[in-house]
C-alpha positions in Angstrom: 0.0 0.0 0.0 2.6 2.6 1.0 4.7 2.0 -2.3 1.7 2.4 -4.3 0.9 5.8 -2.9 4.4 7.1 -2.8 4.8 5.5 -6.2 1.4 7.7 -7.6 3.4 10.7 -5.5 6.2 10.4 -7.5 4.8 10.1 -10.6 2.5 12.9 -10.5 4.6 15.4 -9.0 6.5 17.7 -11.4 10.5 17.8 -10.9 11.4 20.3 -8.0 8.4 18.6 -6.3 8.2 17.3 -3.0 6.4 14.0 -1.3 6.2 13.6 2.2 5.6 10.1 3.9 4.9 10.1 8.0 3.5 7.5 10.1 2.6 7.9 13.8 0.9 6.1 16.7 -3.0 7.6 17.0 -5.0 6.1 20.0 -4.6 1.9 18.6 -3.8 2.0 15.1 -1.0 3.9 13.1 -2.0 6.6 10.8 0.4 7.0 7.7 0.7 9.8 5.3 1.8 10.2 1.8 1.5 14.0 1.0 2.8 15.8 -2.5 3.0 18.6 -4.7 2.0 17.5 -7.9 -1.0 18.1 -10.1 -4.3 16.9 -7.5 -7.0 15.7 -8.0 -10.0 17.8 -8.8 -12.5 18.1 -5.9 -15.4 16.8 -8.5 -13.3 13.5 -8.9 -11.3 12.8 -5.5 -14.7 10.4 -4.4 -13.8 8.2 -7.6 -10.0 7.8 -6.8 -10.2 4.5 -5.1 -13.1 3.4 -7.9 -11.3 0.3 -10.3 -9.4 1.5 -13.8 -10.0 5.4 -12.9 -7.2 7.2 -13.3 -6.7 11.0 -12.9 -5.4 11.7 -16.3 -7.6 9.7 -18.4 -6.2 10.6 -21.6 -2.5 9.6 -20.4 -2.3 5.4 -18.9 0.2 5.6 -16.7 -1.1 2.6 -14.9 -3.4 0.3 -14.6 -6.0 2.3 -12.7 -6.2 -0.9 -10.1 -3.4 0.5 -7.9 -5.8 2.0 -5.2 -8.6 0.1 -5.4 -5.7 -3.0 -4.2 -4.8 -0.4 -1.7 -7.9 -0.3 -0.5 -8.7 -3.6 -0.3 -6.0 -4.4 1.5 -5.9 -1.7 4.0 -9.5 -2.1 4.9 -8.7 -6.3 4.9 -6.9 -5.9 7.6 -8.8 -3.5 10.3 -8.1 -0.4 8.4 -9.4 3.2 6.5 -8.1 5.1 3.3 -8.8 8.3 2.0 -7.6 11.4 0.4 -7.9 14.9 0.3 -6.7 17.6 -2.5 -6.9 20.6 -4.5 -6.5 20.8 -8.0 -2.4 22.3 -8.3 -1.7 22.1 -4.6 -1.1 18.1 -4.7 -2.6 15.3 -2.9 -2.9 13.5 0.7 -3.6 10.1 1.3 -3.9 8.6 4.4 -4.6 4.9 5.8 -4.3 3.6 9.0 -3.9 0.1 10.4 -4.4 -1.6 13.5 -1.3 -1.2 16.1 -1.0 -5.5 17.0 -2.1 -6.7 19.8 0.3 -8.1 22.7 -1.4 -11.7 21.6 -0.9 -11.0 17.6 2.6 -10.6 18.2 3.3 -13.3 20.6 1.7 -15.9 18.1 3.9 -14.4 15.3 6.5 -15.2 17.9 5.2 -18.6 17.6 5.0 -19.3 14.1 8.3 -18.3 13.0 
């Protein structure tokens, strides 16, 4: 999940851009951030972002336009949210958080290995 965002970052960020990843500890779960300058997303279209083969510049494929829908399968697949926010020219913030692991999930990882 985190290398498709900061992949989609990179991509749509202009050179002399910047993208900005962050993760912290909120309450029981870990909320990460991937933040850039590049083009946004216009507000009209930032629900569809996470909809399957939409991509923001329909005209150019730079992808498949399946990478955040997987995202967001998988975030939400295990215990966890995904959205954005953006302005059209100010870049793009997405966000997900996940579950911090129990004292139990980690001691049967422990376990297993």
């Amino acid at each position: 999940m985190l290398g498709n965002l900061i992949g989609n970052a990179i991509k749509f960020t202009p050179e002399g851009g910047a993208v900005q990843v962050n993760a912290e500890a909120v309450g029981d779960e870990v909320l990460f951030t991937v933040r850039d300058t590049g083009i946004g997303v216009p507000s009209k279209q930032l629900p569809h972002v996470f909809d399957r083969f939409w991509q923001a510049t329909p005209k150019v494929r730079l992808g498949s336009g399946l990478g955040l829908t997987i995202a967001k399968g998988v975030v939400e697949a295990l215990g966890g949210r995904i959205w954005a926010e953006s302005r059209s020219g100010e870049g793009t913030t997405f966000f997900f958080t996940l579950p911090l692991a129990t004292a139990e999930a980690r001691d049967a990882t422990r376990s297993n290995v």
